[in-house]
C-alpha positions as CSV (number, residue, x, y, z in Angstrom):
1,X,-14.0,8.9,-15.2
2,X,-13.2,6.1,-12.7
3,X,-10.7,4.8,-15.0
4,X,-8.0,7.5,-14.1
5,X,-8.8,6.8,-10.4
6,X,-7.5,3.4,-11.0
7,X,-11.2,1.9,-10.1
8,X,-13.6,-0.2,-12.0
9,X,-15.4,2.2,-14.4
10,X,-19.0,1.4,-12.7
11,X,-17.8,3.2,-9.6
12,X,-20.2,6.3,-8.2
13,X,-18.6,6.7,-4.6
14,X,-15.8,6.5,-2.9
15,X,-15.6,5.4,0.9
16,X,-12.7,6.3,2.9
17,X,-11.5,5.2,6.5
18,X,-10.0,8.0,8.2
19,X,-7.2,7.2,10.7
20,X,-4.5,5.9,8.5
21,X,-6.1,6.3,4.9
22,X,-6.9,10.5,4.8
23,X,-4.8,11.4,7.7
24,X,-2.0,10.1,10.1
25,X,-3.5,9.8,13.1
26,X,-3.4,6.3,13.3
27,X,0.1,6.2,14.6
28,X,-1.7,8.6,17.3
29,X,-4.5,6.4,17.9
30,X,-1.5,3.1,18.5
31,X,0.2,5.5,20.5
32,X,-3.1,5.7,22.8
33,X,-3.4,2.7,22.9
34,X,-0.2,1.5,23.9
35,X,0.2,3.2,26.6
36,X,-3.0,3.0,27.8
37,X,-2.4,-0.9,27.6
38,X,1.3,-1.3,29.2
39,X,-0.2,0.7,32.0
40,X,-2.8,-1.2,32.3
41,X,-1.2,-4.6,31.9
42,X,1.9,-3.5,34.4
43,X,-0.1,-2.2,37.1
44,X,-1.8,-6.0,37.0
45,X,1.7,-7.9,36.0
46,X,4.8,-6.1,36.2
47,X,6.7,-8.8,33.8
48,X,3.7,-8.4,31.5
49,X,4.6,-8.4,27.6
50,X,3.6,-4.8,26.1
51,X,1.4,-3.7,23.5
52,X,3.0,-4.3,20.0
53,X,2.3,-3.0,16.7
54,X,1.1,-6.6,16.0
55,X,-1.8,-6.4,18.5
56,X,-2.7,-3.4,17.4
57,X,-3.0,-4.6,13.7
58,X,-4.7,-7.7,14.9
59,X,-6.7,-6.6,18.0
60,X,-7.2,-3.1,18.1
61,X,-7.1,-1.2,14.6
62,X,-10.5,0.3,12.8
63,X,-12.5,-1.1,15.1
64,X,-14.5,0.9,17.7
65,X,-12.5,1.4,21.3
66,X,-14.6,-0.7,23.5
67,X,-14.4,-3.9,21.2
68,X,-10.3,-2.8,20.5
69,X,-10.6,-3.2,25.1
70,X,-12.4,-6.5,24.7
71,X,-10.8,-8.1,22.0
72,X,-7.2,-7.3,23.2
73,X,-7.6,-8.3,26.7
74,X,-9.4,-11.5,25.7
75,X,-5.9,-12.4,23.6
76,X,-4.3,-12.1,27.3
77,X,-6.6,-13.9,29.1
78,X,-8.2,-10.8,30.4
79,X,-12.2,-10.0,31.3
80,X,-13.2,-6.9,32.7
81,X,-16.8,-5.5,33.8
82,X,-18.3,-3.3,30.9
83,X,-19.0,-0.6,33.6
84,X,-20.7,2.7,32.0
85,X,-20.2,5.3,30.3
86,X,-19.9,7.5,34.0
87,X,-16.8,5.4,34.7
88,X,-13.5,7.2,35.4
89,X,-10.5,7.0,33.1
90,X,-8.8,4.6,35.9
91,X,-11.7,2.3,36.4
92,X,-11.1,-1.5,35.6
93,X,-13.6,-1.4,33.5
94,X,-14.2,-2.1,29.5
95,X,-15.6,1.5,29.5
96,X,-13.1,2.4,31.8
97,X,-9.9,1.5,29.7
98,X,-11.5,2.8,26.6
99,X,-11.9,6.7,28.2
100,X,-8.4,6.5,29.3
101,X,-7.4,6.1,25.8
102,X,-9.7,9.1,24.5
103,X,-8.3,11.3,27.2
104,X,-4.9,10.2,25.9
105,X,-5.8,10.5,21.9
106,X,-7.5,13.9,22.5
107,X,-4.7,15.1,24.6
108,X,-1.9,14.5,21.8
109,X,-4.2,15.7,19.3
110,X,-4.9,19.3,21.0
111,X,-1.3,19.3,21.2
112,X,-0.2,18.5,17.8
113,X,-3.0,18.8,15.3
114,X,-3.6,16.6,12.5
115,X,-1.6,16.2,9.7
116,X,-3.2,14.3,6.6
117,X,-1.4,12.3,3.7
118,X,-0.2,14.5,0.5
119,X,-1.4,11.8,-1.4
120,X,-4.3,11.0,0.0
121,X,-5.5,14.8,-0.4
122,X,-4.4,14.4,-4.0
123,X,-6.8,11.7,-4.8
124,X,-9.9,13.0,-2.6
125,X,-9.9,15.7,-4.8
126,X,-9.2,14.1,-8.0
127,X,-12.4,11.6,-7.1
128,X,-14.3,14.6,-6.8
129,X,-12.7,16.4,-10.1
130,X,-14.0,13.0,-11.7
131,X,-17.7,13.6,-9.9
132,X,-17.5,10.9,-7.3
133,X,-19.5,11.0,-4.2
134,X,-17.4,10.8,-1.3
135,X,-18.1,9.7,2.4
136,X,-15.8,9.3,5.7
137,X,-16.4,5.5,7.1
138,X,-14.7,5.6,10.8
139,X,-15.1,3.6,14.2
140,X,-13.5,6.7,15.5
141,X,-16.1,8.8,17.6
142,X,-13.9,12.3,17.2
143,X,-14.4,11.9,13.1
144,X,-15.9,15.4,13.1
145,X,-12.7,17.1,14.6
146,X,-10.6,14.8,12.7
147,X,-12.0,16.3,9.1
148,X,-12.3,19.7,10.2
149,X,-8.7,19.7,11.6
150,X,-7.5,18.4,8.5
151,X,-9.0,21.0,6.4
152,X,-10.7,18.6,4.1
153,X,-14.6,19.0,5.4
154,X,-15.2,20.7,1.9
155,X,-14.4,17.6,-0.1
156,X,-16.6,14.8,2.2
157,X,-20.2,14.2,1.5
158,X,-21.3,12.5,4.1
159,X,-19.9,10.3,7.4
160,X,-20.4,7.5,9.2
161,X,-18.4,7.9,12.5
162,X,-18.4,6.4,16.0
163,X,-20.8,8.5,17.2
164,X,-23.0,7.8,13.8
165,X,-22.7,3.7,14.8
166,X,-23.7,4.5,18.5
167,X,-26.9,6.5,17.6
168,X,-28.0,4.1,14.8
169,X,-26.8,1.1,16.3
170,X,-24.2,-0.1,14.0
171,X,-22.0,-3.0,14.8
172,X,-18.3,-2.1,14.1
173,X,-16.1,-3.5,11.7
174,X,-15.4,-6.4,10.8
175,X,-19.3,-6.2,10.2
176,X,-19.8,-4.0,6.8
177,X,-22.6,-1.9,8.8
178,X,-21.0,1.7,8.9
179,X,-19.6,1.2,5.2
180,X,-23.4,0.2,4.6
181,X,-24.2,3.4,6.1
182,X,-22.3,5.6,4.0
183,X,-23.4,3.7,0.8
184,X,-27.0,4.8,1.8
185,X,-25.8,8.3,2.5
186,X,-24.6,8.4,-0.4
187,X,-27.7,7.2,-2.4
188,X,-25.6,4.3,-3.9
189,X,-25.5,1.0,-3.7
190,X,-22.7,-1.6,-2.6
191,X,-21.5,-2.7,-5.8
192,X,-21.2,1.0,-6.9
193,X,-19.0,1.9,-4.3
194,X,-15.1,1.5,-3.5
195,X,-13.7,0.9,0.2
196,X,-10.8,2.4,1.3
197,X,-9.3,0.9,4.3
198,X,-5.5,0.4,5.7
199,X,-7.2,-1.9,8.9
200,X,-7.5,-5.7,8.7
201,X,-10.8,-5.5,10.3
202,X,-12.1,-2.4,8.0
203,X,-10.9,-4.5,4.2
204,X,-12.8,-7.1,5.5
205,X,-15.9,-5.1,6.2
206,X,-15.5,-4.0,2.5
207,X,-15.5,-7.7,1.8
208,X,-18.4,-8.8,3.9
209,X,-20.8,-5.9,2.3
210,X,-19.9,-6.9,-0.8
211,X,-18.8,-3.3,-2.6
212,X,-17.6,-3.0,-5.8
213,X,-13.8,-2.9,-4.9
214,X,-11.9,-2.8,-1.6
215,X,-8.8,-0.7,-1.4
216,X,-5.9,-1.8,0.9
217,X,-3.8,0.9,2.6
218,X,-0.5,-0.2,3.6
219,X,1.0,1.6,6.0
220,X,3.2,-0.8,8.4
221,X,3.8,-3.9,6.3
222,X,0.8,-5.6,6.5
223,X,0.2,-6.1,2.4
224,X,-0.4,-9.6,2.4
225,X,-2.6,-9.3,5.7
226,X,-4.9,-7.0,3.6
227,X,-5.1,-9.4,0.5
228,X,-6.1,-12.1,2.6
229,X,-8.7,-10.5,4.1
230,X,-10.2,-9.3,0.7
231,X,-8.5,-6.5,-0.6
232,X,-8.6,-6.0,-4.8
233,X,-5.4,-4.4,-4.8
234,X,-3.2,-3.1,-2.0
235,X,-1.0,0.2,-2.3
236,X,1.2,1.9,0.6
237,X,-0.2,5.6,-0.9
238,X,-3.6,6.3,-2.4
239,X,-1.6,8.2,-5.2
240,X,-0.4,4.9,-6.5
241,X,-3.6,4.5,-8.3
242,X,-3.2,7.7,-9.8
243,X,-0.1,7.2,-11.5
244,X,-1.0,3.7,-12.1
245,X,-4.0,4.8,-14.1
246,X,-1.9,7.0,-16.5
């Protein structure tokens, strides 16, 4: 049945990154971010350039928060003590920076819930109409609350979240270890499975594990970005491939 999925027919399971693929909390996680970072950056260096949506893409995105604290600074020039994980929001540390954004994500997302993509929702539960397994791939270490907010727990088989990585020592994407993860979850392997990513870093972990097919997300203009890091086809909605496949 993968063929009306718009997927090689040897598929058996479906992968899916969460923020920005099932539901729209990636413009909530930039939002985190950028404010943590301008804060940050203007408390240091008033005339300091802000965060940008290119940062974020390059810097920041599907990767988990202390390597998005790392690799951003380092583009600026900037190195901070790791600290611990007992390190206040306003500490300049890597752990530091990364709790102030959590505080900030959590905050807006107790706030305003989480609203997923139509389309997105439409193919889940088409994959699983068509008998695929299914599995939530995220750096994100609030992936639990995510999927049960959404209302879409019922549909997910298994996932591989932030907090997953931490316990089993996974390295975060670009490094195919969590999408690894939720192959074996899934009792599949690799080249069975499709990724579904709208992150630089997270189509080339799709790449770099060497699944079946990698599915770029498009969702702020980044198209050719994707296909350069490895993506087999790039759509801006997930429901694309379904009315492709007709």
């Amino acid at each position: 049945m993968s063929h009306v999925l718009g997927l090689p027919d040897d598929i058996r399971a479906c992968l899916f990154d969460l923020d920005g693929v099932l539901t729209q909390t990636a413009k909530v996680h930039q939002a985190a971010w950028k404010r943590t970072f301008d804060e940050f950056l203007h408390a240091r260096d008033p005339a300091a350039a802000e965060f940008s949506q290119a940062d974020y893409n390059q810097f920041v995105d599907g990767k988990p928060r202390e390597d998005g604290v790392r690799d951003f600074l380092a583009s600026r020039g900037i190195t901070l003590p790791e600290g611990t994980d007992a390190d206040p929001a306003d500490a300049a540390t890597v752990r530091g920076v990364a709790t102030r954004k959590n505080e900030l994500l959590l905050r807006e997302l107790d706030e305003h819930g989480v609203q997923v993509y139509d389309g997105s929702m439409r193919y889940l539960r088409a994959a699983k109409d068509a008998g695929l397994a299914t599995a939530v791939v995220t750096a994100s270490a609030n992936g639990a609350q995510v999927v049960d907010a959404g209302g879409f727990a019922d549909l997910i088989d298994a996932r591989v979240d932030g907090l997953v990585a931490k316990r089993d020592g996974l390295r975060g994407k670009p490094a195919p270890d969590s999408f690894l993860a939720g192959a074996r979850a899934l009792g599949v392997e690799p080249g069975q499975a499709v990724v579904f990513e709208d992150a630089q870093a997270g189509v080339a972990a799709g790449r770099a594990g060497k699944f079946g097919f990698v599915v770029g997300v498009d969702r702020v203009g980044q198209a050719e970005a994707l296909r350069r890091r490895g993506a087999d086809v790039v759509v801006t909605d997930l429901a694309q491939l379904l009315e492709e496949s007709k």
